[in-house]
N, C-alpha and C positions, 0 to 999 in steps of 0.2 A: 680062752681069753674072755675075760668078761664084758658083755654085753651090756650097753649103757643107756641107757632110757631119756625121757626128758626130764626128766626131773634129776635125774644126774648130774645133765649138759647145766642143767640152772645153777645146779651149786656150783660146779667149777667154775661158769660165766660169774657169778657172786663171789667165789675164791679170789679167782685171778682178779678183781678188783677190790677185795678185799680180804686179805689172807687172815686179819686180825678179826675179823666179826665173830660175834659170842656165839654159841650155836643156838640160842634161844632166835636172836634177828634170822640166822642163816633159814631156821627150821619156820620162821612167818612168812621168810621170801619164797618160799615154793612150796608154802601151803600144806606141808607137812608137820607132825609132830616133831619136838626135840628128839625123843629115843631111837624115834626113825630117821630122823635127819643125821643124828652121828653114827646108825650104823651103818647108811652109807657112806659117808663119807671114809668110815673106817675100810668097808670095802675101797674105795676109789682108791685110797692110799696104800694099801693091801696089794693091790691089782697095778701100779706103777701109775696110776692116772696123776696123783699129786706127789710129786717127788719130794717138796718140801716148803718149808717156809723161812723166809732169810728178812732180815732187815735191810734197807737199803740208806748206807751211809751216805755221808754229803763229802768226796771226797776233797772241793776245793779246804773246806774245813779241816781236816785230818793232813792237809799239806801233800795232797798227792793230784793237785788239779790240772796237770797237765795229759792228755791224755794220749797215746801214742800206737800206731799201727804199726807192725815191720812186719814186711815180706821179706820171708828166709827163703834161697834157692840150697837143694844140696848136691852134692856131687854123682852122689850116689844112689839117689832117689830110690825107696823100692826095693833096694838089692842087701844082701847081707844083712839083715834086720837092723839099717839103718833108721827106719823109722822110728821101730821100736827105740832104739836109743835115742835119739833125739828126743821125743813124745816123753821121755824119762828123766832123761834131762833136765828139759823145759816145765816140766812139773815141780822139780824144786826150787825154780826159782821166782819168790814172793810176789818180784814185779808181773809177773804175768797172771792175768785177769782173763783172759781166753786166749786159747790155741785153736786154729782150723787149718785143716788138709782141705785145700783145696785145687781147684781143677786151674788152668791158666799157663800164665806165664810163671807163676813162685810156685813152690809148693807146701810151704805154710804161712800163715797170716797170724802175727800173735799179737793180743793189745795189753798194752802196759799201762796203768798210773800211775808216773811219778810227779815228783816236785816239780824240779826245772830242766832246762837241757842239757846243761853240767849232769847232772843224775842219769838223762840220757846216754851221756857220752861215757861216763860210766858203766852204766850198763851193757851198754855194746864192747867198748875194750877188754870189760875187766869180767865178763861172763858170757856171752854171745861168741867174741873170739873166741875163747876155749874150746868151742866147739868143733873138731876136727873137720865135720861132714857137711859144713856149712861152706858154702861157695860165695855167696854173693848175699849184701844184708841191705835194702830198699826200707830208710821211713817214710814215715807220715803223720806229722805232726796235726791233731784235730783243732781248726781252730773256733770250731763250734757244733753244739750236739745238741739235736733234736730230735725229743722222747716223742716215739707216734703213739700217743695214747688211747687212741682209737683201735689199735690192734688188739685183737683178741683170737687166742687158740681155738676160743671154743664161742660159737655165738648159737643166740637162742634157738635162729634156724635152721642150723646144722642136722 
């Protein structure tokens, strides 16, 4: 695995706050040359440190600003490569914007953005039902969301 320096930790700390920066700025912030500055980076992304770069929509705009959590219970948790199907499933369908197995009382947590709660109820009859291995379907409708934008993966101390 590759071993990462500080000057490394900088660009990512610069990435993750700015994924769009030219590599001319990136290569001023941490005092390196340009040619040097992108062949690390090309390592970090080589090596799995930067997975990628995404745009971030504004989804009340796009008509999907309702934002929604369901905890799915299954019956069969674990057994029969239950999971795997589900996890296979729930991959195909569009409304879902993250999946997690997690520990608790459910045993997945998936979040969706739709329009309205008609679109909700939708969703759950007319594709969540069909799910054989699904037991028990708990929402939770967000009725506000707040970005910590002080979080970072990677800070300069690290």
């Amino acid at each position: 695995m590759l071993k990462i320096d500080k000057s490394d930790k900088k660009i990512l700390m610069i990435l993750q706050n700015n994924g769009k920066i030219s590599n001319t700025k990136l290569a001023e912030g941490i005092s390196l040359t340009a040619p040097a500055t992108l062949e690390r980076v090309k390592k970090l992304q080589k090596n799995g440190f930067i997975v990628g770069y995404k745009a971030i929509l504004d989804k009340k705009k796009l008509g999907k600003g309702l934002t929604c959590f369901i905890a799915l219970n299954l019956e069969h948790h674990g057994k029969r490569n239950t999971d795997y199907l589900i996890e296979r499933y729930l991959k195909k369908l569009n409304e879902i914007k993250e999946i997690h197995l997690v520990t608790g009382r459910h045993d997945y947590l998936i979040k969706i953005n739709i329009r309205d709660v008609d679109e909700l109820k939708d969703f759950i009859f007319e594709k969540l039902a069909k799910i054989e291995f699904i037991s028990k379907v708990e929402t939770f409708l967000s009725i506000s969301s707040i970005t910590n934008t002080n979080f970072k993966l990677v800070n300069e101390n690290d």
